[in-house]
N, C-alpha and C positions, 0 to 999 in steps of 0.2 A: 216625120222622122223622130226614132227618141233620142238618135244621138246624131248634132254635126256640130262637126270643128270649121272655124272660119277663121284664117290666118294664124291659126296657132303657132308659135313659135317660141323655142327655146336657144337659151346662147350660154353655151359656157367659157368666160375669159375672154372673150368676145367673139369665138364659133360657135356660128347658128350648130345647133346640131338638130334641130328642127327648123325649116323654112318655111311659113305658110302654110301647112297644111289643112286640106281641106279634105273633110269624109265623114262619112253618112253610115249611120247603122237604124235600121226599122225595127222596131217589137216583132220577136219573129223572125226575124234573117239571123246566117251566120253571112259574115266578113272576113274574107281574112287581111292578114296586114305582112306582106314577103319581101326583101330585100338584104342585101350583102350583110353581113358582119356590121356593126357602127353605121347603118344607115339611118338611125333616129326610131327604130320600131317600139325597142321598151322605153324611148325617151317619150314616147308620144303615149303610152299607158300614165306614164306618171305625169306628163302634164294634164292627160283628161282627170286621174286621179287625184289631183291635187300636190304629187310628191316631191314634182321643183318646178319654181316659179315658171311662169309663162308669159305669152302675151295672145290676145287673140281672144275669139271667143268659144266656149262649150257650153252649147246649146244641149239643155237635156229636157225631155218633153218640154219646149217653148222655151226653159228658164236657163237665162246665164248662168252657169257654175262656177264661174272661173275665179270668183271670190272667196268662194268656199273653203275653209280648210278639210285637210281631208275625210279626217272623221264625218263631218256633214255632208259631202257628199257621198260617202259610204248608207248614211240615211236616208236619203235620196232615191236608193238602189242601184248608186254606180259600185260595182264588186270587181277586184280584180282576183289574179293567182300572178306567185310570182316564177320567176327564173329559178332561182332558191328554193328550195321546200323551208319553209319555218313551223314546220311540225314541231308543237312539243314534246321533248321526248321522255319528259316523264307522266306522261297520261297516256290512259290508252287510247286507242282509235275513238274509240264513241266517245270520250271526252275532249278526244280535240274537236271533233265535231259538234258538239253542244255548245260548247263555251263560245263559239261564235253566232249561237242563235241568239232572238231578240228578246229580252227578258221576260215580257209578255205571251211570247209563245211557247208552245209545248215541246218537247223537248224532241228534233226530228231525228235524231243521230241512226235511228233504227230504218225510217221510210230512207233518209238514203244510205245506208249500209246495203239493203235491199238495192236499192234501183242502181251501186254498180256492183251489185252482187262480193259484197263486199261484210254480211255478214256473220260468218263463220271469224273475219278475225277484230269483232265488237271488243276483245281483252286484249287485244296482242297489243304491243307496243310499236310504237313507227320503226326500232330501231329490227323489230324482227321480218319486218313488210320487204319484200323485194322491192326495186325501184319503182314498178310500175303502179304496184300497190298503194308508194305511197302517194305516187299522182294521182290518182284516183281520190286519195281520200282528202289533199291538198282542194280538190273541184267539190267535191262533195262539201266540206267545211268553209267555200266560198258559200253553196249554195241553202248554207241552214240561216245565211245573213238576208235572205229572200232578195235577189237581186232582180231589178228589171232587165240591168245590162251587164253580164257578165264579160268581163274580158281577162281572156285567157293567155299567159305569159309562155309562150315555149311549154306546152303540155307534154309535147311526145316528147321534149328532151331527154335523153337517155334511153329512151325505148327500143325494142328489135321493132322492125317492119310489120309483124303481125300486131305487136301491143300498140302498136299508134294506130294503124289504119281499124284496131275494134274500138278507136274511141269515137270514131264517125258515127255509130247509131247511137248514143248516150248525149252527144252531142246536139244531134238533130233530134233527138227526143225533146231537150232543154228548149232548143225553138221552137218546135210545135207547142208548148206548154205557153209560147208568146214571149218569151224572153230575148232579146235583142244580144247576141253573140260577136263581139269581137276575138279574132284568133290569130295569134303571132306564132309562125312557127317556120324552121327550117325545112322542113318534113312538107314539098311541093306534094308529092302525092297525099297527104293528109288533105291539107289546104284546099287541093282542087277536088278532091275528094267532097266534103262535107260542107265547102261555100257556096253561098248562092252566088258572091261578090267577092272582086278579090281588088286590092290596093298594091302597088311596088310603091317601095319610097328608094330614095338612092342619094347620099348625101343631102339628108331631111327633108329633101323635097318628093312630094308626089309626079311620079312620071309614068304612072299609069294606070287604070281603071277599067275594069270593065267582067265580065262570066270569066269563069276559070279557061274556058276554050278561047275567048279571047283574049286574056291575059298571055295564056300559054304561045299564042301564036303572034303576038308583037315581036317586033325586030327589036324595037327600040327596049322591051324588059328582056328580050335572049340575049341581047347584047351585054344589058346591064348587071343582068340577077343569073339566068339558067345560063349563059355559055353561048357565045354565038355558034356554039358547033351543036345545040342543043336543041 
């Protein structure tokens, strides 16, 4: 596996808001990561992340992370995306995306302006990009940092139903490429959509696992997450 959590856990003031969590991403799979509002999903990026302390272990190809601050793990090729767009908003598109490649390499702002067709707006500014635009180029400027494991923070957030469910083939392209995908998002048709694997978490605990068909069809996540009338 390149990515498993073993008892991870996070407390704030003395609530876990993480409990033990335990989960597995492979070079090449997407994962998603689904549950309520406050159920510990972005708390569990920024503990793999590095962004608040934890306990437990993060296992990435073999090696403990959990030491690391985050910039070294960022080295590593642990990459996330946030909730937030942190686009800068006085560079254009192509330079937010460079400024996050590795100094050594060439400068990819163009291969991915391309692969999410994205560029016709290489000058525009984030501030002129529609929403979905600028998600797009939030993923794209994770991926000029060459990530083994990309994990994606609420990507469709703010999208209509068409702009989220076309980010399934961009998505599933990044794993075919071998890149190990975690994906956080409220957007159940996205999720079961484009994961091989999907996780509930539900007051920081993991309470279930398994294909989107059988995530979908637990009693115990309809109950928790979709609705028992759902």
């Amino acid at each position: 596996m390149l990515l498993e959590t073993e008892e991870l856990s996070v407390a704030f003031g003395g609530v876990k808001a993480l409990d033990g969590a335990h989960l597995s991403v492979a070079g090449g799979e997407v994962v998603g990561l689904i549950g309520p509002n406050g159920a510990g999903k972005t708390t569990f990026i920024d503990a793999v992340t590095g962004f608040v302390p934890s306990t437990g272990r993060v296992m990435f190809d073999g090696n403990d992370i959990a030491h690391l601050a985050p910039h070294r793990r960022a080295r590593t090729g642990v990459v996330r995306t946030f909730q937030q767009l942190e686009l800068y908003q006085d560079l254009s598109v192509a330079d937010n995306i460079s400024v996050a490649a590795k100094s050594t390499a060439p400068d990819p702002s163009v291969a991915l302006l391309e692969r999410f067709g994205l560029e016709g707006l290489a000058q525009a500014y984030p501030e002129d990009l529609s929403h979905g635009h600028q998600r797009l180029v939030g993923i794209a400027r994770a991926l000029a940092s060459e990530p083994r494991l990309l994990l994606l923070d609420e990507p469709a957030a703010g999208l209509d139903s068409s702009e989220s469910i076309g980010l399934v083939e961009p998505i599933r392209a990044l794993a075919d490429e071998g890149i190990g995908i975690l994906l956080i998002d409220h957007d159940v048709d996205l999720v079961f959509a484009v994961c091989d694997r999907v996780y509930v978490l539900d007051f920081g605990k993991v309470i279930g696992s398994g294909t989107p068909a059988e995530v979908g069809s637990s009693e115990v996540v309809r109950t928790a997450y979709l609705g028992a009338s759902a």
